[in-house]
N, C-alpha and C positions, 0 to 999 in steps of 0.2 A: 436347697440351693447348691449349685454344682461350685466345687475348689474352682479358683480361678485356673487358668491353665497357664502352665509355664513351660517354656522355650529356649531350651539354652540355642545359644549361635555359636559358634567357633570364632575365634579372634583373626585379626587379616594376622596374612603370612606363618599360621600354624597349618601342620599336614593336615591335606585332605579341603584347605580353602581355596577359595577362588581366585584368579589374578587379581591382582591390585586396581590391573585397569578395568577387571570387570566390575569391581567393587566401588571404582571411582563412578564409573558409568551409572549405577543403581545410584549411587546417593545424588547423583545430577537429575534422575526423573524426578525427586520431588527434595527437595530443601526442607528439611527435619526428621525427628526418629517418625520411625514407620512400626507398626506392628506386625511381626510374621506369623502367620499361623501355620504351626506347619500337619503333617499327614492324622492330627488327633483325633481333629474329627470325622476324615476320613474311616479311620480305622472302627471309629465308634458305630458309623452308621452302617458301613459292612456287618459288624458284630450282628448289629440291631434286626438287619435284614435277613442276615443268616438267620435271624433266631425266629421269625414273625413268619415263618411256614407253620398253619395248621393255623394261627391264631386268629380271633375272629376280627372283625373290621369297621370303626365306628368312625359313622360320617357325625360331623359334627358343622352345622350351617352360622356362624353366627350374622346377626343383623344389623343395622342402629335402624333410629325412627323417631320423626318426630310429630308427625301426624297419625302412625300405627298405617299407611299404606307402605309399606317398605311389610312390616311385620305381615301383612298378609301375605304380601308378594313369596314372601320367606316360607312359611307355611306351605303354603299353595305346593312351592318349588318341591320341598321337603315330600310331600307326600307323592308329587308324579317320580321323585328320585328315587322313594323307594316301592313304588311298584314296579319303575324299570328294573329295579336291583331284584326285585322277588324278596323284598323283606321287610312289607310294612308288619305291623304290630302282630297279628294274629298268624303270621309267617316270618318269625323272627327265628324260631326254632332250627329252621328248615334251611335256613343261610346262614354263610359265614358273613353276611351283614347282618350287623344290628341297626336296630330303626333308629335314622337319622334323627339326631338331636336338635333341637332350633331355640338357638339363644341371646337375650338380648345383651348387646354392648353394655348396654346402661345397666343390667344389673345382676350383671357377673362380677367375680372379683380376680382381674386381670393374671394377680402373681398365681393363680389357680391353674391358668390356661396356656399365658403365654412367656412365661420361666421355664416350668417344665411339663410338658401335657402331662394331662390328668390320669390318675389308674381309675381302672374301671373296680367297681368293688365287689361285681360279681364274678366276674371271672375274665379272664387275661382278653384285652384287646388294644391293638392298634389305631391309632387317632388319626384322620381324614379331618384336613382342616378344610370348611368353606366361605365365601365372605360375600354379602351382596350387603353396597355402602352403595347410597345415596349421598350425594357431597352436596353441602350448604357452604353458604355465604355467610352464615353467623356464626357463633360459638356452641358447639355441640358436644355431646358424649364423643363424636368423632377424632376431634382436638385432641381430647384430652389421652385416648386410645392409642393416637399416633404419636402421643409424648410420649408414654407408657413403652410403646417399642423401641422411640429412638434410647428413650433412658437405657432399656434392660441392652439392647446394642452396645452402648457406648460405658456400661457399668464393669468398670474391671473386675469385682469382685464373682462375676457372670461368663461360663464360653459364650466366645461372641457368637455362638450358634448355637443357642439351648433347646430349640427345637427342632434340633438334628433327628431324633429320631421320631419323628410322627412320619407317615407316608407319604404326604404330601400337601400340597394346598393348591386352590388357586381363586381367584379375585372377579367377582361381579361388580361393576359399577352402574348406577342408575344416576343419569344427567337431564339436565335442562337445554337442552339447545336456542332455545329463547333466551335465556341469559348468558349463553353460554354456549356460543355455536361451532367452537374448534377446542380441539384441546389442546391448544397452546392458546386459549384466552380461557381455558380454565376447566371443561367440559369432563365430568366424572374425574376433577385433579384428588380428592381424597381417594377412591378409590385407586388410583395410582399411585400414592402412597403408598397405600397398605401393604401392597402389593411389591413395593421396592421394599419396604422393611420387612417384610414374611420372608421373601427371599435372602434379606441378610443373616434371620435369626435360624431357617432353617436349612440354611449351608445350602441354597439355591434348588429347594425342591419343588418348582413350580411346575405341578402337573400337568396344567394346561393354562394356555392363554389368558392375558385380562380378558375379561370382555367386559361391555362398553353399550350402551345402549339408553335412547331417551322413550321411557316409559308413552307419551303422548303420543310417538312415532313407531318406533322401528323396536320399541323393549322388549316387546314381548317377543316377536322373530328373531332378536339378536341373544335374548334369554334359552330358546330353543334350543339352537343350535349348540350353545355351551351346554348347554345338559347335555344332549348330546353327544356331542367330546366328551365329558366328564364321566358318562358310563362307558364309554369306548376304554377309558384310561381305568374307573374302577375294575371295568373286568379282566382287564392284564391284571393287573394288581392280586384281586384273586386267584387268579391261575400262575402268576409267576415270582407274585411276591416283590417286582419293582415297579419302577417307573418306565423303564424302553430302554430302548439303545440311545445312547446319546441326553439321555436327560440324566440329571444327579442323583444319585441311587445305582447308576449301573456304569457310569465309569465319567461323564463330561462336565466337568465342576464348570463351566462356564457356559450355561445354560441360561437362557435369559440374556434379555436388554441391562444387565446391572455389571456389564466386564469395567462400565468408566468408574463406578462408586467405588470400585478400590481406590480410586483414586483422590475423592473427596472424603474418606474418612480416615486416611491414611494404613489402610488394611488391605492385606495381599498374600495372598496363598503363596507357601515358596517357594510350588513347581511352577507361579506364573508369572516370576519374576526373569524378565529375559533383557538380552543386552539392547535388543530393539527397542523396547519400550523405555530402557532407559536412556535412549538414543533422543527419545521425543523430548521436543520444548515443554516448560513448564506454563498453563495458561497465564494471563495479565493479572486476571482475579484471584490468583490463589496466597494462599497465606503463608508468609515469612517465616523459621521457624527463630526464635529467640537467639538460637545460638549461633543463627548465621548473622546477625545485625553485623559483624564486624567484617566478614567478609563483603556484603553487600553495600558496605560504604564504603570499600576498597575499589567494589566497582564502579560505583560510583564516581569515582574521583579520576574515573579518567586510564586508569590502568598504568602504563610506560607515558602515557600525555605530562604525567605529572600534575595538571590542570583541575581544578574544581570545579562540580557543576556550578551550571548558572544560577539553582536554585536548588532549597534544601529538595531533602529527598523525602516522600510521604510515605511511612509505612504504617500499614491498616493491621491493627491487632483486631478488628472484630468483625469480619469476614471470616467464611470457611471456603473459599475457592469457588464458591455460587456462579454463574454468571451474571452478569450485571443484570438482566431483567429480573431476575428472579429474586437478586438483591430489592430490587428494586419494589418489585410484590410482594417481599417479607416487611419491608419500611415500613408499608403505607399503615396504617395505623385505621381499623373500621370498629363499626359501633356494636355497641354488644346484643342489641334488640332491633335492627334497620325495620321500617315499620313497610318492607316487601315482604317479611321473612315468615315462616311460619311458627315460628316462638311468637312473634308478636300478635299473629291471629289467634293462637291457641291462649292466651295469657289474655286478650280482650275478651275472647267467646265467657272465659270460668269469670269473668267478670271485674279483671282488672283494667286499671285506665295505665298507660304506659306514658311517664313523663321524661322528655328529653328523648335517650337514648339506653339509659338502664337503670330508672327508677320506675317506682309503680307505688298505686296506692286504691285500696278497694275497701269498702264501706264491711264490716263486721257485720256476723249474724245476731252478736250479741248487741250492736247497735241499733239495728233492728228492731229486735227486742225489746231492749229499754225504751226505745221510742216510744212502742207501744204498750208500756206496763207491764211485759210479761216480764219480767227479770234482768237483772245484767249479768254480766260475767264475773270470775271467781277476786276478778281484781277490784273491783268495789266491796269485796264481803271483806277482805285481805288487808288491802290500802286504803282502800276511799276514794274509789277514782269512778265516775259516771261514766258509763258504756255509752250514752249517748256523746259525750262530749271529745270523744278516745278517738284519734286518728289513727290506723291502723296504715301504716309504711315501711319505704325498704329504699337506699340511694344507690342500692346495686341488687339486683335480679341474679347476680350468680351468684355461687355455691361449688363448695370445695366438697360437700356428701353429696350422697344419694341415699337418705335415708327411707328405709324399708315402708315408715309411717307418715313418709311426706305427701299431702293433698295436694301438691302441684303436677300430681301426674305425669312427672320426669319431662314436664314440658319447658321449664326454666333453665336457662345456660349454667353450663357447668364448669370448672377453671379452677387452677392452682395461683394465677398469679394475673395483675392487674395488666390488660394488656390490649385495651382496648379505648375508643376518645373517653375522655373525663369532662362530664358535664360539669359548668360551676355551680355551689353549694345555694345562692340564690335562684337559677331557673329554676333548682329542681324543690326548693321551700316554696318558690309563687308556686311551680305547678302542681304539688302534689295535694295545698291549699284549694287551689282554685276546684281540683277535682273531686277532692273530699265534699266541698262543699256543694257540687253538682250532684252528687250523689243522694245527700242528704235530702234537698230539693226534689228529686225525686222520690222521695219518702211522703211528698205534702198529702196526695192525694190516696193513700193507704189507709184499708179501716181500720181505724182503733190508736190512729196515733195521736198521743194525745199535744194539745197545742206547747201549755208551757215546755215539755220537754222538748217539742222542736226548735221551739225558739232558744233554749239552751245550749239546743246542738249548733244553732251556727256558732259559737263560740269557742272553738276547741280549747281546751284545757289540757290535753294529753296527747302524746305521741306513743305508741307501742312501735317500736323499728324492729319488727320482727318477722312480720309477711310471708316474704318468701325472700330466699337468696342468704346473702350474710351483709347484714349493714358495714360492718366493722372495715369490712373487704374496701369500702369506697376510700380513695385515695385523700378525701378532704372530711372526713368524717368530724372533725373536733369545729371545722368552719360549721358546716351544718349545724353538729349541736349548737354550738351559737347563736346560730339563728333560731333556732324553738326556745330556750331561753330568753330570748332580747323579746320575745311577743306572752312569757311566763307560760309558757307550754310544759309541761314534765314530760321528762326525757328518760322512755322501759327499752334498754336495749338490749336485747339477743343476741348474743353470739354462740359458735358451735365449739369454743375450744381448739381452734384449727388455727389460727394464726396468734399466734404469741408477739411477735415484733407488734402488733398494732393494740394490741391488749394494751401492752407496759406505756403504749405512744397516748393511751384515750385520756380524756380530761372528764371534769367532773360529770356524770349523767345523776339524776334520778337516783335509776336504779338501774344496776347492770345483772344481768341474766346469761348464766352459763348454763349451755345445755349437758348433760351430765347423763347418757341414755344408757351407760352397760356401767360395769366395775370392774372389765377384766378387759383385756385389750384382742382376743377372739372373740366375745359377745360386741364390742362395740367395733371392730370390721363388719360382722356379721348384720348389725344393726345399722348404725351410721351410713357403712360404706365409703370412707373415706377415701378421695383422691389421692390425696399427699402418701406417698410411701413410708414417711415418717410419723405418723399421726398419733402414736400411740408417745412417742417423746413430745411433741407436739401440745397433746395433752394433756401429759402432768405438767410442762414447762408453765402453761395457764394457771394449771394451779398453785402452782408456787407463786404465781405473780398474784393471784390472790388473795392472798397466805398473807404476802406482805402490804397490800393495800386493803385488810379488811377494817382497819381503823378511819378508812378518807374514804371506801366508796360503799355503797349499802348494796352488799352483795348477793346472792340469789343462783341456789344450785336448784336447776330442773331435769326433773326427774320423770322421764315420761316413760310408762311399765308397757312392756309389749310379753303375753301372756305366752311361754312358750323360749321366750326370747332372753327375758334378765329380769324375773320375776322369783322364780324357783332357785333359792338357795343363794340367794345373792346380798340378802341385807349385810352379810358384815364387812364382806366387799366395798357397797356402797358407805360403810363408815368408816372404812381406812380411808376412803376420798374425803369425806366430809373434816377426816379426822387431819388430812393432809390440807386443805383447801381452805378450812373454817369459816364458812360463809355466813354471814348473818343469818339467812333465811335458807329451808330447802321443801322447794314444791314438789309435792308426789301427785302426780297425776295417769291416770289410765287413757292410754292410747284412743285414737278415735277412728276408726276404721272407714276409708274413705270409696271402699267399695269400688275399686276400682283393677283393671285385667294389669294392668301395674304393678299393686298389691300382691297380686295374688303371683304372680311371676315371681315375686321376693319371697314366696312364703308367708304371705299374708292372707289369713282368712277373718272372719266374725270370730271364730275360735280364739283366736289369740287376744281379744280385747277380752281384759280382764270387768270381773263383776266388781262391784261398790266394796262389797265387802271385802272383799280381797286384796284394792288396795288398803283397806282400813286395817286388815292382819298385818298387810306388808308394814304399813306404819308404825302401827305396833313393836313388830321385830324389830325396823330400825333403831327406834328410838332408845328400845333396849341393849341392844350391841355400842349404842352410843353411850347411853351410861356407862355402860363394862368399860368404855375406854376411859373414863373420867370427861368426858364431854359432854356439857352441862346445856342440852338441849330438852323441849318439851313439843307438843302437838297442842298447837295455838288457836289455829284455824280449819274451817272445812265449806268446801263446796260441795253438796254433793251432787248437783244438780250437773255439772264438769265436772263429778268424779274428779276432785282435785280437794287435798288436803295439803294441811301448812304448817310446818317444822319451822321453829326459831328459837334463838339464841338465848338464853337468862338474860343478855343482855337488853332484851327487849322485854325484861321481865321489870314490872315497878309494882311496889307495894302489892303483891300474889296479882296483879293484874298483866293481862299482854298488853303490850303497848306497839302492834303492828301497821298501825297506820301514819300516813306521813303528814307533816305540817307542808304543803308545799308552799304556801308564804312566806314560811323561815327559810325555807329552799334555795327561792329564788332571793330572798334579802341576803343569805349569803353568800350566795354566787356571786350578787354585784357587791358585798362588802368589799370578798376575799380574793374575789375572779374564777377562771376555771379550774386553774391549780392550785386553788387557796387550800390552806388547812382547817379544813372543818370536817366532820366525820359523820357518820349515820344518827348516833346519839340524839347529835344539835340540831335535826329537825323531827327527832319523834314525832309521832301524832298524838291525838289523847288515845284513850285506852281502845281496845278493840272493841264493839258493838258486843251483846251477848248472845245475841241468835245468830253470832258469826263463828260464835269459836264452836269447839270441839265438841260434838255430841249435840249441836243446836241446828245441822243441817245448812247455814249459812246462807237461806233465801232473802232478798231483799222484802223485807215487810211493807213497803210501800206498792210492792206489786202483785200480781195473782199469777199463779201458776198455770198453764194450758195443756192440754195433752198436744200431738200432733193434728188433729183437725181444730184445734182454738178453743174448745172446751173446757171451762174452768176445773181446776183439783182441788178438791175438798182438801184441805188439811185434814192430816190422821188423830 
């Protein structure tokens, strides 16, 4: 990361300043401190372009997508770009292009790209930025991208131009005109964004034009002819090393529709500060700056009138000079899944039911299962809990990762912060009720299911809140569990370790589950992907707050191995966390590979799911590195059927027995003894001792069912 940049100014009335009244004049165009940039960057991007003769030239496409039609569009383009260029793959040699790179938004990691472009690692080239953005109505990887720019913009610790020296950029947009038939009611308004912040970050090098075009219409002719432009402009570029006359790189810093945003972010070049501009009124909309309040109610009052207004005066601290429409369109407050959108097609197709506006809830393969004999999942071999009777839910759909091993297929909203309608905590109990049970329903007519257990299953006994998205995220989270408790539901929540404030805010669950995926804070960017820029303080902050609540809540580190990724060399790692966190319980489990062109875009192959054995080594070592520490842990339990094994506490140690299962009748009688916040701890609802064909070395199949291969065929036992 670049030293921030620093700027001294000269004091009024020292040699070499300006008149007083032109000085008066400047501070009259906008009311508060301004930032000056002065000739830095300039001088940097000279250097840069001096130097970038001979060097070679990498286009780099990036995408988003949420139906993967954008992704092809991208490809497609990518490959007619570089046959115009003469440098696809088998002719890379042969040009000073290298073959254009095509990358998704969703699963890059931003400070990689758009901080400081990236070095090439074979040998020296220059970065061509390109962008074709499809704009939604809902919450997408898009959001969260055009935060990412305003942040790194607006981050003093950052030139407010960090990607001064790439070549260039310039912005594709794909729109709806059906919904969206002007672009002032909204028509490709993300990619206009991106498009204004590319231009802030990279000191105004915008290659060639937005373009703009709705796929069903005019996209592909209006997609043309920007290629078009675009090799007219990469082939200067080759032969002369800029951008042209008049664009930035060869002398006209005010290139672009973006001469007004000096004006909204308070930032202004110092050759483009003139007495005319400081001549102009200040908009109605724009923002006060703190240190004028006193002059500003001096105006108020009338001047020589001596007279006070009629009425106080209103001044707006949270406004940024917007105009009022736009004000007006940042208000409105829209739902996180609007059931037009296509998150909401793609999240029904893989077989979720979408209730309200951002909850969901979709019937488990291991309920499935159970239904029909064939087994349940690791959490009955563990706890005691029937896979038939387990509601598998989420009161929020979005999510602060993007992790590498997520089966949602990057098709669920993405977000740092709550900012979208809040359903209340009963719609979303009737409906994720009502739909579990339509589900189930659905299971009547299935062979092999057997009766009693269906008639079981209308009865939920269990909540897993883990799904998809992050539960924790929902703004009424403690209402809701309320409500699964008041019907004696047990309450498995999940969270990702990303939000700390709501961590410390939770009241009593079950049992609560931190997700725990790397030990080092490169393996879990790499892994996670996390949005928050902070994530790794983020992080431990979680664990410390479980540190301190492992005596009131029955705690649970998971632990999910991705082969390649945080499996090789990592156990003592993972015991300074355990050692730091001391969780009652810590599940090891092997990744499950969900086979999809997602995956595999992250570096995800079948390779990387680890064998049985492998994690059973891994557990091994842990458990060992946790003794070294004095950390009095054992290997209690095992799934192997989930590849899922189970670490806990001496505490759940009685008489040489494990004692990992739960009482949930003493659960729920002390919940309503003591309330949510009552003082009662993991201890006061033990179960009786663990089953013996559950623990260690017994494989951990339910004995009451029979094992199948994938065509239904019974497994002998060995």
């Amino acid at each position: 990361m670049e030293k921030p940049e620093v700027v001294v100014t000269k004091d009024e009335g020292s040699e070499g300043s300006e008149s007083t009244e032109t000085g008066n004049n400047r501070r009259a165009a906008k009311h508060g401190p301004r930032r000056i940039r002065g000739d830095i960057n300039k001088k940097k991007r000279e250097s840069a372009e001096a130097g970038s003769e001979g060097r070679r030239i990498q286009v780099l496409v990036f995408y988003s997508s949420l139906t993967a039609s954008t992704e092809k569009i991208a490809r497609t383009f990518s490959q007619e770009l570089a046959a115009s260029l003469g440098c696809s793959t088998e002719k890379e040699a042969e040009s000073r292009f290298l073959a254009p790179r095509v990358l998704d938004l969703a699963e890059i990691d931003f400070d990689e790209y758009f901080i400081t472009p990236p070095k090439s690692e074979s040998e020296p080239a220059d970065c061509f930025y390109l962008f074709i953005i499809p704009s939604y109505n809902i919450d997408s990887i898009n959001d969260t991208f055009l935060e990412h720019l305003r942040e790194t913009h607006h981050d003093f610790r950052i030139d407010t131009s960090p990607l001064a020296t790439i070549l260039g950029y310039s912005v594709f947009g794909l729109g709806d005109r059906e919904g969206w038939p002007t672009e002032e009611e909204g028509f490709c308004f993300q990619a206009k964004d991106v498009d204004k912040w590319m231009a802030k970050l990279s000191g105004r090098k915008r290659a060639y034009p937005l373009g703009m075009g709705d796929w069903k219409r005019d996209g592909k002719e209006r997609m043309s002819e920007w290629t078009a432009g675009l090799v007219d402009v990469l082939r200067q570029l080759e032969q002369t090393g800029t951008l042209g006359e008049g664009v930035p790189g060869s002398g006209d810093p005010l290139e672009s529709d973006d001469e007004g945003e000096a004006e909204d972010d308070g930032e202004v070049p110092d050759e483009e500060v003139s007495v005319s501009k400081a001549a102009k009124g200040r908009s109605s909309g724009s923002l006060e700056d703190v240190e004028d309040i006193g002059r500003i109610m001096e105006a108020s009052q009338g001047g020589d009138s001596g007279k006070r207004s009629a009425a106080p005066l209103a001044i707006d601290f949270t406004t940024e000079g917007k105009p009022a429409a736009k004000k007006a369109a940042s208000a409105a407050v829209k739902e996180m899944v609007p059931r037009s959108s296509p998150t909401y097609a793609a999240l029904t197709k893989q077989g979720y039911s979408i209730v309200g506006s951002h909850s969901g809830v979709k019937i488990c393969r291991w309920t499935k299962s159970a239904l029909r004999g064939r087994g349940s999942c690791y959490k009955f071999s563990f706890y005691g809990i029937n896979s038939h009777q387990c509601m598998e839910t989420t009161p929020s759909l979005s999510c602060s990762n993007k992790c590498v091993f997520c089966w949602r297929h990057g098709t669920n909203p993405v977000g740092t912060t709550w900012r979208w309608v809040v359903d209340p905590p009963k719609l979303i109990f009737d409906g994720v009720k009502e739909n579990h049970y339509k589900k189930i329903k659905m299971m009547r007519g299935v062979p092999g299911v057997r009766a009693e257990r269906f008639a079981e299953a209308m009865r939920i006994r269990h909540c897993a809140l883990s799904l998809v998205g992050e539960p924790i995220f929902y703004p009424h989270i403690n209402e809701f569990l309320g409500l699964l408790h008041g019907e004696r539901i047990s309450s498995f929540l999940v969270c990702n370790a990303q939000h700390p404030d709501q961590l410390a805010a939770l009241q009593h669950v079950t049992q609560l589950y931190v997700s725990i995926d790397a030990s080092n804070r490169e393996s879990l960017r790499r892994i996670d992907r996390p949005l928050h820029r902070d994530f790794w303080e983020r992080f431990q902050r979680c664990l410390d707050i479980l540190r301190e609540r492992r005596f009131r809540q029955r705690t649970v580190f998971r632990l999910t191995l991705v082969k390649g990724f945080n499996i090789e060399d990592e156990a003592e790692g993972y015991a300074d966390l355990v050692e730091k966190g001391l969780p009652c319980f810590v599940e090891v489990k092997g990744v499950t590979y969900c086979g999809t062109s997602t995956s595999s875009s992250a570096g995800l192959t079948m390779a990387n799911v680890p064998f049985y054995q492998e994690v059973c080594d891994f557990v091994v070592a842990l458990e060992k590195a946790l003794r070294k520490r004095g950390l009095q842990y054992g290997i209690a339990a095992e799934h192997a059927h989930s590849c899922c094994i189970l670490l806990a506490s001496e505490r759940f140690r009685v008489d040489g027995k494990w004692h990992t299962l739960i009482d949930y009748d003493k659960f729920f009688q002390l919940l309503e003894e003591k309330g949510p916040d009552g003082d009662f701890g993991p201890e006061d609802y033990m179960g009786p001792p663990t089953p013996e064909w559950a623990t260690w070395g017994n494989g951990g199949f339910d004995p009451r069912d029979q094992r199948v291969d994938k065509k239904g065929r019974p497994i002998e036992a060995a």
